[in-house]
C-alpha positions as CSV (number, residue, x, y, z in Angstrom):
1,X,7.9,-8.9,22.6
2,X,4.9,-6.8,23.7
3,X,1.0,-8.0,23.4
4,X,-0.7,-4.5,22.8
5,X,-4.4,-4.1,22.5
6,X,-4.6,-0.6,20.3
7,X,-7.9,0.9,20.8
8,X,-8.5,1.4,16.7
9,X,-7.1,-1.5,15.5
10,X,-7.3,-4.0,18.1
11,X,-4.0,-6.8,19.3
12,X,-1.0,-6.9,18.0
13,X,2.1,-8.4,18.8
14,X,5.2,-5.3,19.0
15,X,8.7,-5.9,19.2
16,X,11.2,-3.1,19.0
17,X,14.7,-3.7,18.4
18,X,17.3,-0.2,19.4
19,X,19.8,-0.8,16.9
20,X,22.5,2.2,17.7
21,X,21.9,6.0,18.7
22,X,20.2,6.8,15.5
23,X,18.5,4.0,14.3
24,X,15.7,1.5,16.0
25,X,13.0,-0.3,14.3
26,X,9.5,-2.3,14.8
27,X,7.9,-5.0,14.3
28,X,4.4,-5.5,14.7
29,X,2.3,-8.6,13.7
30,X,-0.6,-10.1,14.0
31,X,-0.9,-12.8,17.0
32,X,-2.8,-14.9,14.2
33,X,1.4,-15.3,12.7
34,X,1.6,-19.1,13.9
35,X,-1.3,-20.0,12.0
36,X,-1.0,-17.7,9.0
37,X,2.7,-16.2,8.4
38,X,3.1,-12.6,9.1
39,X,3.6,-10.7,6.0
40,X,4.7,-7.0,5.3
41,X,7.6,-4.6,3.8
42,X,10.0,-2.9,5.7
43,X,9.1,1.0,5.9
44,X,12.3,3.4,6.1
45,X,11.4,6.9,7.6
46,X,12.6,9.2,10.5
47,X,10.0,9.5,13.4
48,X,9.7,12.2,16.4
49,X,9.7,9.5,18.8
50,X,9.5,5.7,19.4
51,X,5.9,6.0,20.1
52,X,5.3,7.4,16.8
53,X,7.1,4.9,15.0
54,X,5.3,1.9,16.8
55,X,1.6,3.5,15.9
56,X,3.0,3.5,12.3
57,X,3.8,-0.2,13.0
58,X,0.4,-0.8,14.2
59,X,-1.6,1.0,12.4
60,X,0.4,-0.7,9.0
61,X,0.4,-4.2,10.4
62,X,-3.9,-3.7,10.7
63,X,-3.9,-2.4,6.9
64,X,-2.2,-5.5,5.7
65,X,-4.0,-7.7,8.0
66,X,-7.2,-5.9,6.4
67,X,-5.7,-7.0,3.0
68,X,-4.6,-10.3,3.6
69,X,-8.2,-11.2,4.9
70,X,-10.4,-9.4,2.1
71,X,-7.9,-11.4,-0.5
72,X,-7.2,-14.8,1.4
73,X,-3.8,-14.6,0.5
74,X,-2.4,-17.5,3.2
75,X,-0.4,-14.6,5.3
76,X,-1.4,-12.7,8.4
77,X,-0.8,-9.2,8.6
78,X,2.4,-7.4,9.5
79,X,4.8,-4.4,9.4
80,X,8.6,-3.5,10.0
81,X,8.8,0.5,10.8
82,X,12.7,1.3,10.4
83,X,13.2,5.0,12.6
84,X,16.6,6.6,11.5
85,X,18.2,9.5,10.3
86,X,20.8,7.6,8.3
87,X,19.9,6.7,4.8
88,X,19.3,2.8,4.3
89,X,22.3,2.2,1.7
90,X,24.6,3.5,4.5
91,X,23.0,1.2,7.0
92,X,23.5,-2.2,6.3
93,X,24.2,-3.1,9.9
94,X,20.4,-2.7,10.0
95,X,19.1,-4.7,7.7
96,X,21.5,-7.7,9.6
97,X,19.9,-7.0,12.9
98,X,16.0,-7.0,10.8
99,X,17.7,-10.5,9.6
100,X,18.1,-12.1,13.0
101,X,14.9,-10.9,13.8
102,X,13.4,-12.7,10.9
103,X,15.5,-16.0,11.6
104,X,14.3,-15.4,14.9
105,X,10.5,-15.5,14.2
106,X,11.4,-18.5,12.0
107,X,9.5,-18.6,9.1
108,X,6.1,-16.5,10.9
109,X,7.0,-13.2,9.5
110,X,7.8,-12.7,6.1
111,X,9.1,-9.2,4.7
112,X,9.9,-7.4,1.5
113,X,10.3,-3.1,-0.1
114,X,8.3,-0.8,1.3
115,X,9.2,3.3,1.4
116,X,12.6,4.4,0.9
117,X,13.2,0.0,0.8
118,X,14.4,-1.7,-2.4
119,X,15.5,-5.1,-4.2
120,X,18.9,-4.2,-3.6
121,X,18.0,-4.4,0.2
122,X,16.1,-6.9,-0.2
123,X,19.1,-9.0,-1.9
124,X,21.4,-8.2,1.0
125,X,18.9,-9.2,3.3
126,X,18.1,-12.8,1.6
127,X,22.1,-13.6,2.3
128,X,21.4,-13.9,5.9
129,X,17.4,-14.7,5.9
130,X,15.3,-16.8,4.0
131,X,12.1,-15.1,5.0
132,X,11.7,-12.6,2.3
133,X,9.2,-12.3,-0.6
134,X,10.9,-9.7,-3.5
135,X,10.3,-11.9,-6.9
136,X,14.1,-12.1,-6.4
137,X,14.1,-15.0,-8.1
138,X,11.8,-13.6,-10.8
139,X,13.2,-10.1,-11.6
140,X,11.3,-10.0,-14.9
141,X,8.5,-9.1,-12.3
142,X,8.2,-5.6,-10.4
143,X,5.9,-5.5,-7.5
144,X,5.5,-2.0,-7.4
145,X,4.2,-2.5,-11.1
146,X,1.7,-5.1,-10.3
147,X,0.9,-2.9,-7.3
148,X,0.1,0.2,-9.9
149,X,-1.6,-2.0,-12.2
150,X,-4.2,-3.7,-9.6
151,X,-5.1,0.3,-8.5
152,X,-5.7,0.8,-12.0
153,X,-8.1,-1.9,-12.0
154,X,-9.7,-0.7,-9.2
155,X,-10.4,2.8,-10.7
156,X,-11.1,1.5,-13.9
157,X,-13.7,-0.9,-12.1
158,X,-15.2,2.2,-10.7
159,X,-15.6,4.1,-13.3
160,X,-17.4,1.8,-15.5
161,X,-19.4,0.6,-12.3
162,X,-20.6,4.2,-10.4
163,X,-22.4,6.6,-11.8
164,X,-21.3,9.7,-12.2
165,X,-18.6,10.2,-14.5
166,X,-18.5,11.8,-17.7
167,X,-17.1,10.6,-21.0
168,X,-13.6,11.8,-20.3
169,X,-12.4,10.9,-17.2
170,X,-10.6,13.3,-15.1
171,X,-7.8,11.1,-12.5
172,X,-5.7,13.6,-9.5
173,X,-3.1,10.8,-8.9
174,X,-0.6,11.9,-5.8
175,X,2.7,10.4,-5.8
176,X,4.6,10.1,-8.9
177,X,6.6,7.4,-8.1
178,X,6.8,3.5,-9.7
179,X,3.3,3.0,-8.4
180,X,1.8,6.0,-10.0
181,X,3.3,6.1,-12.8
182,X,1.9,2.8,-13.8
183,X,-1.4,4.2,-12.9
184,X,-1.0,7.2,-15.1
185,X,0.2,5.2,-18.0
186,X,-2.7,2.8,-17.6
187,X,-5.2,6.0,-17.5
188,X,-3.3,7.6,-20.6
189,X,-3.5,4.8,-22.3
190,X,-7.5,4.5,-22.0
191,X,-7.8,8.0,-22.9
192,X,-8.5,9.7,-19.5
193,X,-7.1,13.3,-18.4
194,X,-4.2,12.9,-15.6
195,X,-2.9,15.6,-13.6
196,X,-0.8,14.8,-10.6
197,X,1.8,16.1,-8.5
198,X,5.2,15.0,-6.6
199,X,7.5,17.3,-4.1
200,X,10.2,15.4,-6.4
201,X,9.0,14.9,-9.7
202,X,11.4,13.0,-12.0
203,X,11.7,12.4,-16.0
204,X,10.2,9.3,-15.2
205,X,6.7,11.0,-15.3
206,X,4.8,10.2,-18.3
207,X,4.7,13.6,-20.5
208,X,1.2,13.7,-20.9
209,X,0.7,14.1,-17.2
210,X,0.1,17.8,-16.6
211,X,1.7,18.3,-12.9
212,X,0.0,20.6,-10.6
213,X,1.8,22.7,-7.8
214,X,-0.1,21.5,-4.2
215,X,-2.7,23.4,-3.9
216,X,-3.8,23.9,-7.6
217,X,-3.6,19.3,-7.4
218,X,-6.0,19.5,-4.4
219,X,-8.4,21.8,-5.8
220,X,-8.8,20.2,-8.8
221,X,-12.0,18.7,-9.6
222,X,-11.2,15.5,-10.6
223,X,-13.8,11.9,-11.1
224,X,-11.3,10.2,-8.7
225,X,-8.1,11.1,-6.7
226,X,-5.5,8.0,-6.2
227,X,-2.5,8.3,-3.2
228,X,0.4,6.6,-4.5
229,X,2.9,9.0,-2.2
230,X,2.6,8.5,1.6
231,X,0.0,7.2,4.8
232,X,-1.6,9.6,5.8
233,X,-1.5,12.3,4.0
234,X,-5.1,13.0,4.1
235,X,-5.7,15.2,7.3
236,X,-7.9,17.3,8.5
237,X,-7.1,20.1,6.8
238,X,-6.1,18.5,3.6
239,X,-9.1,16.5,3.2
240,X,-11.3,19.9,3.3
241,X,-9.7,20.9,0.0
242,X,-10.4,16.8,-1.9
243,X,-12.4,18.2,-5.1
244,X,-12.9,14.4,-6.2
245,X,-15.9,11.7,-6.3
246,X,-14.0,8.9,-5.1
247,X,-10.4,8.3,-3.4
248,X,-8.6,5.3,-4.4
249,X,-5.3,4.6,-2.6
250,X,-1.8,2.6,-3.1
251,X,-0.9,3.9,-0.3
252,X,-2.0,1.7,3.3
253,X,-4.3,3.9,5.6
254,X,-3.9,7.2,3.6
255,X,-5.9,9.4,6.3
256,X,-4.6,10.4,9.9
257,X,-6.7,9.6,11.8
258,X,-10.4,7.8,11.5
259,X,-12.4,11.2,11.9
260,X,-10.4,12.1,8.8
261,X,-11.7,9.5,6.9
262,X,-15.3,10.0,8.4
263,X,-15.2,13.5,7.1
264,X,-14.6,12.3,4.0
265,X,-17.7,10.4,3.9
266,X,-19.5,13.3,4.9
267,X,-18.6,15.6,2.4
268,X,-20.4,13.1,0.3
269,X,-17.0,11.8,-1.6
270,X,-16.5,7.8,-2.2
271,X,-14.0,5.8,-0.7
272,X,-13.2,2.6,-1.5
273,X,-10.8,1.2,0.9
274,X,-6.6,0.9,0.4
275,X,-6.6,-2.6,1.4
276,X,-9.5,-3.3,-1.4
277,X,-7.3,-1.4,-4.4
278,X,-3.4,-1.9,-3.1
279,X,-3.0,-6.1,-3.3
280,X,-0.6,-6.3,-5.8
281,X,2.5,-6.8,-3.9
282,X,0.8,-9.2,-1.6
283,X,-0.8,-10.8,-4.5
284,X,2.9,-11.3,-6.2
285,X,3.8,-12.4,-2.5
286,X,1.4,-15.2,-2.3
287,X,1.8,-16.5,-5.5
288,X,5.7,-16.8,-5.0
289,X,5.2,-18.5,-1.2
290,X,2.5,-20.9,-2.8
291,X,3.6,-21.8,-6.4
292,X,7.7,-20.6,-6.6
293,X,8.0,-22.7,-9.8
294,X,5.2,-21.3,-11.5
295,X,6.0,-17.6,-10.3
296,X,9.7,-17.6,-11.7
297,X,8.1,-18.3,-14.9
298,X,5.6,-15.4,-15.3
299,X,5.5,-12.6,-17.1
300,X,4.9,-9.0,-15.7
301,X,2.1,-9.1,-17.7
302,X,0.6,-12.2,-16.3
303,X,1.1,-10.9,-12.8
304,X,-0.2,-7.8,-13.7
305,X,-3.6,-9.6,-14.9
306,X,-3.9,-11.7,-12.3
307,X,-3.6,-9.2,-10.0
308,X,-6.2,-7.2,-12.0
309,X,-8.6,-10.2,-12.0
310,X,-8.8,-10.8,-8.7
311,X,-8.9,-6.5,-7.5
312,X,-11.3,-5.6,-10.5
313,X,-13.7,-8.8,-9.4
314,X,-13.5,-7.7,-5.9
315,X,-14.2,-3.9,-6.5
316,X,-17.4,-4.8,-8.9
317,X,-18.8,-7.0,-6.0
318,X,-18.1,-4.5,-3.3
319,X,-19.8,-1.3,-5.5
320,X,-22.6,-3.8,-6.7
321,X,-23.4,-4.7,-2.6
322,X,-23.1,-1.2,-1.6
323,X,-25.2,0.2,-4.0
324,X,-28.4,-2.7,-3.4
325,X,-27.8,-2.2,0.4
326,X,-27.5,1.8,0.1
327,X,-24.2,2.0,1.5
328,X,-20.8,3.2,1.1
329,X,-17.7,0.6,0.4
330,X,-16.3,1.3,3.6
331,X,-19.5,1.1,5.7
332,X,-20.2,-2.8,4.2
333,X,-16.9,-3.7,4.7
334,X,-16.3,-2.6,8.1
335,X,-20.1,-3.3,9.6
C-alpha cells in the first residue's frame, strides 16, 4: 500500500493488485478507513495505462468521500478501479483476488456494482467476503433505482426551488441505462419533456423519451441536463456545446478535469454537485450496515423515499444558502 498526496484531491491510501497479463486493479481509500469503513463499488473498464487507472481510483475514492461526508452516512470514502480487456463474467479469478483483498482490509473497506459490475458479481463475491453492501439480502431493492430516484429528487428540488424554468420542463438526461431511466420515468410521470441519448440504446427506454443523435442531445436547450452514462464525459470541448441551466449528475465527477467544471460556471450554467444528487446507493448502503433487520424489510418504495427525503432536503438547503449568500452550489460547498 502506497500513501499518495494527489494535488486535487488531497491523501489517499492506493493499493494495486497485478492480477495476470491483462487484468490489474486499484484500490484507493481514504486514510480516515479505520475510523469510518471505506465504502465504494467496484468500476470495470479498460485503461491506457496503470497510471490512468489509479487517477480514476483517486479521483472516485474523493467523490465518494465528498458524498459520504455531505450525507454522514458512517463510511469513509473509497473506490476499486478494475483495468482489463477481459469482460467481468469471464473473469471470476478477479473478483477472488478483490475478495482477499477485502478479507485483507478486514472489515475497513466495503464494496458493491459500479460500471460494467453487477449483483451477480456481487453474489459470487459474498461467497468468499463478507465485506460487501448489494441489498443481497433484500433483492426487492435495486440500488441503481434508489440511485435514479434521489437524482430525480434533486432535479425536481431544483426546479421548484430556482428560478428560471418555464411551465413545461425540458430534462437532456445522458445515459440511458437503470439510473436514467428511473429519472426519465420520474420526469414523464410529472409531465416534463425528456430527450436523451445512449451509444446503446435498449427497449428498456421509456417510449416517450425522444432520443437524440450526439450532437443534436448537446445542443439542445434543455432547463437541466443529468449524466447518468460515464465520469467525465464533460470536457473541454463538450462542455462548450452544454445548452442547459443546470447539470445534475449520477454519475461521480462527470467533468475531466477542474477547469472543465470552472468553465462551466463561467458560461453562467448551474451545477449542483454529483456527490449532492447521486446518494442513493450509499444511502441503501448505510441503511443495510446500520439497521440489516429493518432494510431486508423495505420496500423499493420506501428506499426510494428515504433516499428522496434526505437528497431533496439537502438540495433545498444548498439552493436556499447559495442564493442569500450570492453564490453558486459548488462555490458554498467547496469554500
Amino acid at each position: 500500500m502506497a500513501i499518495i498526496d494527489h494535488p486535487a484531491y488531497g491523501t489517499y491510501e492506493v493499493e494495486t493488485i497485478v492480477v495476470d497479463d491483462t487484468t490489474s486493479f486499484t484500490l484507493a481509500c481514504s486514510p480516515r478507513r479505520n475510523t469510518l469503513p471505506g465504502n465504494g463499488g467496484i468500476r470495470w473498464l479498460s485503461y491506457d495505462s496503470r497510471a490512468a487507472q489509479e487517477e480514476e481510483a483517486i479521483m472516485l475514492a474523493h467523490a465518494m468521500d465528498r458524498k459520504h461526508g455531505l450525507y454522514q452516512t458512517g463510511f469513509s470514502g473509497g473506490k476499486i478501479v478494475v483495468n482489463s480487456t477481459a469482460k467481468p463474467e469471464n473473469a471470476m479469478h478477479v473478483f477472488d483476488a478483490i475478495a482477499q483483498l477485502l478479507n485483507r482490509y478486514n472489515g475497513s473497506m466495503y464494496t458493491g456494482c459500479d460500471i460494467n459490475t453487477s449483483s451477480t458479481h456481487m453474489q459470487y463475491l459474498r461467497l468468499s467476503s463478507p465485506w460487501i453492501l448489494d441489498a443481497l439480502e433484500s433483492p426487492q431493492i435495486n440500488t441503481s433505482i434508489a440511485t435514479g430516484y434521489g437524482v430525480w429528487s434533486a432535479l425536481q428540488t431544483v426546479i421548484e426551488h430556482a428560478p428560471g424554468t418555464g411551465a413545461r420542463p425540458q430534462i437532456a438526461i445522458h445515459g440511458m441505462g437503470k439510473v436514467g431511466c428511473e429519472i426519465a420515468r420520474q420526469c414523464l410521470k410529472h409531465g416534463y419533456d425528456v430527450v436523451g441519448f445512449d451509444v446503446r440504446p435498449t427497449p428498456a427506454i421509456p417510449a416517450e423519451v425522444r432520443m437524440l443523435d450526439k450532437e443534436a442531445f448537446w445542443a439542445f436547450p434543455s432547463d437541466i441536463l443529468c449524466i447518468a452514462s460515464l465520469s467525465g464525459i464533460l470536457d473541454a470541448s463538450t462542455v462548450e456545446k452544454v445548452a442547459a441551466r443546470w447539470v445534475i449528475s449520477s454519475s461521480n465527477s462527470p467533468f475531466s478535469s477542474p477547469e472543465t467544471q470552472n468553465r462551466l460556471l463561467e458560461r453562467g450554467i448551474n451545477y449542483l454537485p454529483d456527490y449532492v444528487s447521486n446518494a442513493g446507493a450509499v444511502l441503501c448502503d448505510s441503511i443495510e450496515k446500520m439497521y440489516p433487520d429493518r432494510y431486508r424489510n423495505m420496500s423499493q418504495d420506501q428506499a426510494n423515499e428515504y433516499v428522496a427525503a434526505l437528497i431533496s432536503n439537502r438540495t433545498r438547503e444548498l439552493i436556499g444558502r447559495s442564493q442569500v449568500l450570492g453564490f453558486d452550489v459548488h462555490m458554498l460547498l467547496t469554500a
